[in-house]
TORKOL-4160 file (C-alpha; in steps of 0.2 Angstrom, whole numbers, padded with zeros to 4 digits, m for minus):
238
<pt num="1" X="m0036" Y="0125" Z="m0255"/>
<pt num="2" X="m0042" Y="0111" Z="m0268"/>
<pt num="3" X="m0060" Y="0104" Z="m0267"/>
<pt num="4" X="m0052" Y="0086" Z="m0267"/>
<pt num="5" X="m0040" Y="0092" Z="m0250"/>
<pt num="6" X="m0057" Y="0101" Z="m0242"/>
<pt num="7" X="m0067" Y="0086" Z="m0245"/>
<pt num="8" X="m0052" Y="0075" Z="m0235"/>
<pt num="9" X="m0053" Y="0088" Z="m0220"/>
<pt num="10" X="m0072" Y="0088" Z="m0219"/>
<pt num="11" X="m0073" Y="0069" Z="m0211"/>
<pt num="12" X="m0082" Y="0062" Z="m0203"/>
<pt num="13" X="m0094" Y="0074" Z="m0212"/>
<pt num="14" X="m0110" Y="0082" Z="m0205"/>
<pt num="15" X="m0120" Y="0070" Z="m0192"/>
<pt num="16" X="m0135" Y="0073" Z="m0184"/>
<pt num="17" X="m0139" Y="0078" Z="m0169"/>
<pt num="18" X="m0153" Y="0063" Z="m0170"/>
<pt num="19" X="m0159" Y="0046" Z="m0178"/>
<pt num="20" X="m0164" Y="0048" Z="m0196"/>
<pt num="21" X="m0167" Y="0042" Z="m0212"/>
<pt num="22" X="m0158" Y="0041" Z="m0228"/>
<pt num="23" X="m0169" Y="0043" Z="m0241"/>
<pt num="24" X="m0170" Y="0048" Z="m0262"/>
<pt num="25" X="m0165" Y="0067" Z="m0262"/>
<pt num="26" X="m0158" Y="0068" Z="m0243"/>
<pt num="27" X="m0163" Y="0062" Z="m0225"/>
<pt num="28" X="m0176" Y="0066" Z="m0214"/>
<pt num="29" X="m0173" Y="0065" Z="m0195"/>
<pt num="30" X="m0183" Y="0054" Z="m0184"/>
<pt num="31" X="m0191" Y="0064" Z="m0170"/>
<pt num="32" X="m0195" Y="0059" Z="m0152"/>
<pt num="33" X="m0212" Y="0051" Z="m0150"/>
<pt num="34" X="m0213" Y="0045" Z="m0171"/>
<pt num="35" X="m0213" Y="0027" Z="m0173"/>
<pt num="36" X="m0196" Y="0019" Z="m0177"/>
<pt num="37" X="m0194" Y="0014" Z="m0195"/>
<pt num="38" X="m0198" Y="m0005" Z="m0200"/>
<pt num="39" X="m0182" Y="m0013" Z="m0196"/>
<pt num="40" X="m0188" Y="m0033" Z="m0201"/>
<pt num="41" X="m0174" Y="m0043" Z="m0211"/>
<pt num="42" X="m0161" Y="m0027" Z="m0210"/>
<pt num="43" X="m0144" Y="m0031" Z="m0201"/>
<pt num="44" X="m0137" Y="m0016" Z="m0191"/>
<pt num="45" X="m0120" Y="m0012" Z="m0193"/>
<pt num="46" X="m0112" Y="0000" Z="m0179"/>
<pt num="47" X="m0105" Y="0015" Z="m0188"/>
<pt num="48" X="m0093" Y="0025" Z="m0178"/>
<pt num="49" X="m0085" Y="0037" Z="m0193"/>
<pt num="50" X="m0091" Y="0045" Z="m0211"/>
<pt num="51" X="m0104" Y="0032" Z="m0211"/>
<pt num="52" X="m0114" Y="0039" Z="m0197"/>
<pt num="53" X="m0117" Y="0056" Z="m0210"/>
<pt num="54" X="m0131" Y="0055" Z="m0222"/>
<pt num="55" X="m0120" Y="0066" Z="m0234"/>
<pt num="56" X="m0108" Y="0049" Z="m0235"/>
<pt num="57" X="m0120" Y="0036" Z="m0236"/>
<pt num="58" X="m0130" Y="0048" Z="m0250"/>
<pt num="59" X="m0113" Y="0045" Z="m0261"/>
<pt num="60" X="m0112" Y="0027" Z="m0257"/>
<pt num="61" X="m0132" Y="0024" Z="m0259"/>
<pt num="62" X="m0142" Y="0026" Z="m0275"/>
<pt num="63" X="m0160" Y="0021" Z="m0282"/>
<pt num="64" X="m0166" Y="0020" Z="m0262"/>
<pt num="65" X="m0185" Y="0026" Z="m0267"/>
<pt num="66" X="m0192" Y="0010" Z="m0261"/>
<pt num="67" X="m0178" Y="0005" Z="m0248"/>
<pt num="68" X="m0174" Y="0020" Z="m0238"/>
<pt num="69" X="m0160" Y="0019" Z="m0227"/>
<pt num="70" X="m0164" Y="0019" Z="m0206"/>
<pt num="71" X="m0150" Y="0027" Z="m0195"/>
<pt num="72" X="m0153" Y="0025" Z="m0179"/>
<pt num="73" X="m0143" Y="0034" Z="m0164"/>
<pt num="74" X="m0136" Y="0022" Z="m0151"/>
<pt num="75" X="m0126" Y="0023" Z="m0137"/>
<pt num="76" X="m0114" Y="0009" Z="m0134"/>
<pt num="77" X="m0103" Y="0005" Z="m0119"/>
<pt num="78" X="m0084" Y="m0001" Z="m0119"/>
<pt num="79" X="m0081" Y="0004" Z="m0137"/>
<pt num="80" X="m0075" Y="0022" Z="m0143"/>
<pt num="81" X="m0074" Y="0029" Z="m0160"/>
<pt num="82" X="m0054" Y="0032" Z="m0165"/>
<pt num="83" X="m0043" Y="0034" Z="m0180"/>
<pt num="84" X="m0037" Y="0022" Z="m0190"/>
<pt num="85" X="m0017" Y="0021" Z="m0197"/>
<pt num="86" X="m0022" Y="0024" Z="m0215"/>
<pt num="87" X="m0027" Y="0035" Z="m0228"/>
<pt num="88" X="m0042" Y="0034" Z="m0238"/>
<pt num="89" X="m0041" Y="0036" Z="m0257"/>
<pt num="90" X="m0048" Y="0052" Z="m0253"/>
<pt num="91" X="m0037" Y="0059" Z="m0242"/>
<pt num="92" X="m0046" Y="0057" Z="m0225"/>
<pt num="93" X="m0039" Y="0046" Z="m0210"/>
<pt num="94" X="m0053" Y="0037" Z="m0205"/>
<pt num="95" X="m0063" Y="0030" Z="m0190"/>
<pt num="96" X="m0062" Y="0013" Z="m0183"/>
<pt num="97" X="m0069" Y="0004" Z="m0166"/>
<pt num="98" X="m0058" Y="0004" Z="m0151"/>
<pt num="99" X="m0060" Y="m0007" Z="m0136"/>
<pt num="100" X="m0060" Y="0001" Z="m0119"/>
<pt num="101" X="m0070" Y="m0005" Z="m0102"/>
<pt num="102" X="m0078" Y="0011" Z="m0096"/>
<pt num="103" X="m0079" Y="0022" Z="m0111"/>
<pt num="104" X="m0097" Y="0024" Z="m0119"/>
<pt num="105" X="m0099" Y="0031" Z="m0137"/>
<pt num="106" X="m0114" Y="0041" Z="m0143"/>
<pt num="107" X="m0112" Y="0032" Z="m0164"/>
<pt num="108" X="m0127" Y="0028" Z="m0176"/>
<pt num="109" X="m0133" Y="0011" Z="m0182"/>
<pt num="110" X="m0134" Y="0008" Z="m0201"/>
<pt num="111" X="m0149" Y="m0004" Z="m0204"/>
<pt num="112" X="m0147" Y="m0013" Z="m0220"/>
<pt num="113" X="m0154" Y="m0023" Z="m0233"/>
<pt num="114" X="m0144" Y="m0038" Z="m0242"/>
<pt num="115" X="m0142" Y="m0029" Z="m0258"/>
<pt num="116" X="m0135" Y="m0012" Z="m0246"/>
<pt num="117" X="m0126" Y="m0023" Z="m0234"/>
<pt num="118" X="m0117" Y="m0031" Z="m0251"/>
<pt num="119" X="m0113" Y="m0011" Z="m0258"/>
<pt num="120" X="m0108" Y="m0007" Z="m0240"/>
<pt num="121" X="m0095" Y="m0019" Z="m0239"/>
<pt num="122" X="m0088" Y="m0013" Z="m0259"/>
<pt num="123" X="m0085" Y="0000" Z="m0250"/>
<pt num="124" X="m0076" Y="m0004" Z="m0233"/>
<pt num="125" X="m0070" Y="m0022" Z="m0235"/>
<pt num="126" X="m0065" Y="m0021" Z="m0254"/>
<pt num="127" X="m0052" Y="m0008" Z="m0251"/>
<pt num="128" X="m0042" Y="m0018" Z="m0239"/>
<pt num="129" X="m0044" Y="m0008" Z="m0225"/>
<pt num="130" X="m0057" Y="m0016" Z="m0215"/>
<pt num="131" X="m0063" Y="m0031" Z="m0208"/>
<pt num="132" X="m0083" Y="m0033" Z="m0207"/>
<pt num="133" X="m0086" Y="m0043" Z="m0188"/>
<pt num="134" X="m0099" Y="m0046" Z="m0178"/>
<pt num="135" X="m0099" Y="m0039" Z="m0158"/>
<pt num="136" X="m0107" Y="m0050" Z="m0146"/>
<pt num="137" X="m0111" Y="m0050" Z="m0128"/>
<pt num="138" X="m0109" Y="m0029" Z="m0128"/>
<pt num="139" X="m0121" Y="m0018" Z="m0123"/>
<pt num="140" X="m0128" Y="m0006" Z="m0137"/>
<pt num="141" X="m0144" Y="0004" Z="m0133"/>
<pt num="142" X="m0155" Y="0011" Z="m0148"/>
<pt num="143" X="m0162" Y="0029" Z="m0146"/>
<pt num="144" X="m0180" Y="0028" Z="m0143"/>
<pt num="145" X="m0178" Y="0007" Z="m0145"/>
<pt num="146" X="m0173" Y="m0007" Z="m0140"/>
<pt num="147" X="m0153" Y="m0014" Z="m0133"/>
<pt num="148" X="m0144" Y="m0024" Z="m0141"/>
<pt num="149" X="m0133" Y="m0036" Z="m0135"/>
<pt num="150" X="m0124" Y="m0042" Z="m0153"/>
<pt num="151" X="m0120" Y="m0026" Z="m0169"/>
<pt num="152" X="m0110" Y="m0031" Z="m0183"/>
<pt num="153" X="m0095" Y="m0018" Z="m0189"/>
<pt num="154" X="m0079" Y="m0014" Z="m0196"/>
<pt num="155" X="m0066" Y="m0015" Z="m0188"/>
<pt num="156" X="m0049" Y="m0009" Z="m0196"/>
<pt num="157" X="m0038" Y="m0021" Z="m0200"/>
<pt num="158" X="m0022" Y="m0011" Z="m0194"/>
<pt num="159" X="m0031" Y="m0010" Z="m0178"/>
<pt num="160" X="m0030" Y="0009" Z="m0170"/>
<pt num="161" X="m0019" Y="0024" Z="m0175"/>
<pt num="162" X="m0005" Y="0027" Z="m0160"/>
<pt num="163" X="0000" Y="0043" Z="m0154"/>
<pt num="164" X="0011" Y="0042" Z="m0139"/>
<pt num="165" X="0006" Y="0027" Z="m0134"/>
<pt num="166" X="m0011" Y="0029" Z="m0135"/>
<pt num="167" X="m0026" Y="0030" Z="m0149"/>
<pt num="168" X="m0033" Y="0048" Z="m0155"/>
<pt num="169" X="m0052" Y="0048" Z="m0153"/>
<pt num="170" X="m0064" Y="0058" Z="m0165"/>
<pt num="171" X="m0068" Y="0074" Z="m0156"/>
<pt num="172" X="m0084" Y="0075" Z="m0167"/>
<pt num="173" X="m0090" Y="0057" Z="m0157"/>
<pt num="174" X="m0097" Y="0060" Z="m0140"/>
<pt num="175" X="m0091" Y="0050" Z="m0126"/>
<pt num="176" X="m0088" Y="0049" Z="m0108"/>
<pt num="177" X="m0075" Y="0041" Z="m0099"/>
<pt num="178" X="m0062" Y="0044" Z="m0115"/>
<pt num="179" X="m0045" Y="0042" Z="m0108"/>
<pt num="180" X="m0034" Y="0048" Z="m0122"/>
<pt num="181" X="m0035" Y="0062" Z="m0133"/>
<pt num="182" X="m0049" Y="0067" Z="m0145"/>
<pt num="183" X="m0042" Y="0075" Z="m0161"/>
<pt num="184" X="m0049" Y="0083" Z="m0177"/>
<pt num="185" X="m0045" Y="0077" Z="m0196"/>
<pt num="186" X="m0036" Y="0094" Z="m0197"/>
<pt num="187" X="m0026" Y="0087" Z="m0180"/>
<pt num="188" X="m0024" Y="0070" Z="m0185"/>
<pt num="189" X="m0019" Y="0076" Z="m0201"/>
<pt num="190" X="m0004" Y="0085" Z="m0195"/>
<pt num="191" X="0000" Y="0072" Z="m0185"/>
<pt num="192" X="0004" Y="0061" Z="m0198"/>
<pt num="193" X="0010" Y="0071" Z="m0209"/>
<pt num="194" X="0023" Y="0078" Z="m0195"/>
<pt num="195" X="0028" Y="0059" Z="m0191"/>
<pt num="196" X="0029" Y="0055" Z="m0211"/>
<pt num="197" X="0035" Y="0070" Z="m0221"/>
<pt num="198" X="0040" Y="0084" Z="m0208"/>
<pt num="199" X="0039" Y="0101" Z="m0216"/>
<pt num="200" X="0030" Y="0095" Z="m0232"/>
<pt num="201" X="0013" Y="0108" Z="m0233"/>
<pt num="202" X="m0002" Y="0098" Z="m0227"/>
<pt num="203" X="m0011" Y="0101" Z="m0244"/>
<pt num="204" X="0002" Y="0094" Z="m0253"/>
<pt num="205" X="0003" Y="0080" Z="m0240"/>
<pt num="206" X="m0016" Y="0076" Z="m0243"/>
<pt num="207" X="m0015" Y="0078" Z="m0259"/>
<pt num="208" X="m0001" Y="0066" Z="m0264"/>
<pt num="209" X="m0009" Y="0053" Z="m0253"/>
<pt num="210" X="m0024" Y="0055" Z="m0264"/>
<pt num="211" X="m0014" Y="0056" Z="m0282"/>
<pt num="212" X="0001" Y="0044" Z="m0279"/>
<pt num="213" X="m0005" Y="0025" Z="m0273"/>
<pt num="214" X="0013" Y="0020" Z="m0270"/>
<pt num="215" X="0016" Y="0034" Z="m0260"/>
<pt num="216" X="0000" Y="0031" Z="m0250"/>
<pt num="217" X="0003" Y="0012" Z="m0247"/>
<pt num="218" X="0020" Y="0018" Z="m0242"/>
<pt num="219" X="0014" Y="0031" Z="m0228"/>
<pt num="220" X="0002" Y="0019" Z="m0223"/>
<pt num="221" X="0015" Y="0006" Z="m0217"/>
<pt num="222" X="0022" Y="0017" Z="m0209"/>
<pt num="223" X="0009" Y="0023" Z="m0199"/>
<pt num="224" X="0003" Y="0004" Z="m0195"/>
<pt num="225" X="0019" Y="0000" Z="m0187"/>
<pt num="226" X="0014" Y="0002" Z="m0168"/>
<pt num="227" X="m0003" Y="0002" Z="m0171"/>
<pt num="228" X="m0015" Y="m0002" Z="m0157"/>
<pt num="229" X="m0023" Y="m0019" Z="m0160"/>
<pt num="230" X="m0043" Y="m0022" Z="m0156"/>
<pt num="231" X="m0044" Y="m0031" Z="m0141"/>
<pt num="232" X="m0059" Y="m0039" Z="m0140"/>
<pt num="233" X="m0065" Y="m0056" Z="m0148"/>
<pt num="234" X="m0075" Y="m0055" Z="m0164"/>
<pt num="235" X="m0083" Y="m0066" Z="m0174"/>
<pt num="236" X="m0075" Y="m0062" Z="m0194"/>
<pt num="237" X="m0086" Y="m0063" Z="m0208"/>
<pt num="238" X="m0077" Y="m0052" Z="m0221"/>
């Protein structure tokens, strides 16, 4: 298998079991009893896929030698962590926010800078993919911290991938209360590529979504069209 379709397949990459730190050279995690980082002028943005793994913010996030990145674990109720309808230019089917009462989420808080909050949304909002919002009046509580009541995020704009009806949650996210499937990227994968090019081999499926642009906007449609929207009020900023 090709390091481009492996690299697809390993989303949401490794996570951590706790809070940590994004730092020059790796992460450090943040243990029980340490003093949480300085979190003063930094915005958190809830992170429910690839962004919750040091190894993908450590490919998004140079030069942080004097502004190290704090990750902080959070549980947060009536949200859960599902997969978007669309393909990343790497290959991946991503993560996106679903709204459902009674569901909690165990995701991880990005707490950012300007200049990272700017390179953060190169990344998510430039592609066209995702909308960068701002939750209020939720209830999100900070391992070892403090609950807040208002998290900014992205938010796909397709809204959730549908599988019979219903979304298809990360089965690397933690949850109780999840009333619809939880599915891997190899799952998810074949899925899709079952709905969009039955009998096609799934490397070469991956792979021509990465290679052929066309090919991956095309899919993409396809897989929007009975999306699951987000139902619940958000202020836009991006």
């Amino acid at each position: 298998m090709s390091p481009t379709v492996v690299h697809a397949k390993a989303y949401p990459f490794p996570i951590p079991h706790n809070s940590y730190v994004v730092e020059d050279g790796g992460y450090r995690e943040i243990v029980e009893g340490e003093p949480l980082p300085d979190l003063s002028g930094l915005t958190p943005v809830l992170a429910c896929g690839s962004n919750q793994s040091p190894e993908q913010l450590a490919r998004k996030f140079d030069n942080l030698g004097k502004h190290p990145i704090p990750v902080l674990k959070a549980r947060v109720k009536d949200f859960d962590a599902v997969h978007s309808p669309h393909f990343s230019a790497y290959g991946s089917i991503p993560a996106t926010l679903h709204y459902h009462s009674g569901v909690e989420a165990t995701l991880f808080t990005n707490w950012l800078n300007d200049e990272q909050l700017k390179r953060m949304h190169e990344t998510e909002v430039s592609a066209e993919n995702y909308h960068y919002v701002r939750l209020d009046d939720i209830i999100l509580d900070i391992a070892f911290g403090a609950r807040l009541t208002s998290v900014y995020a992205y938010i796909s704009r397709r809204g959730a991938l549908c599988h019979d009806g219903k979304p298809l949650g990360l089965e690397a996210v933690s949850t109780t209360g999840r009333a619809w499937p939880e599915v891997s990227q190899d799952d998810v994968q074949a899925l899709a590529r079952d709905r969009l090019s039955p009998g096609t081999a799934i490397e070469a499926f991956i792979t021509e979504n990465i290679e052929n642009v066309g090919t991956r906007r095309a899919r993409i449609k396809q897989l929007a069209q009975d999306a699951l929207p987000f139902a619940y009020p958000v202020k836009r900023i991006k």
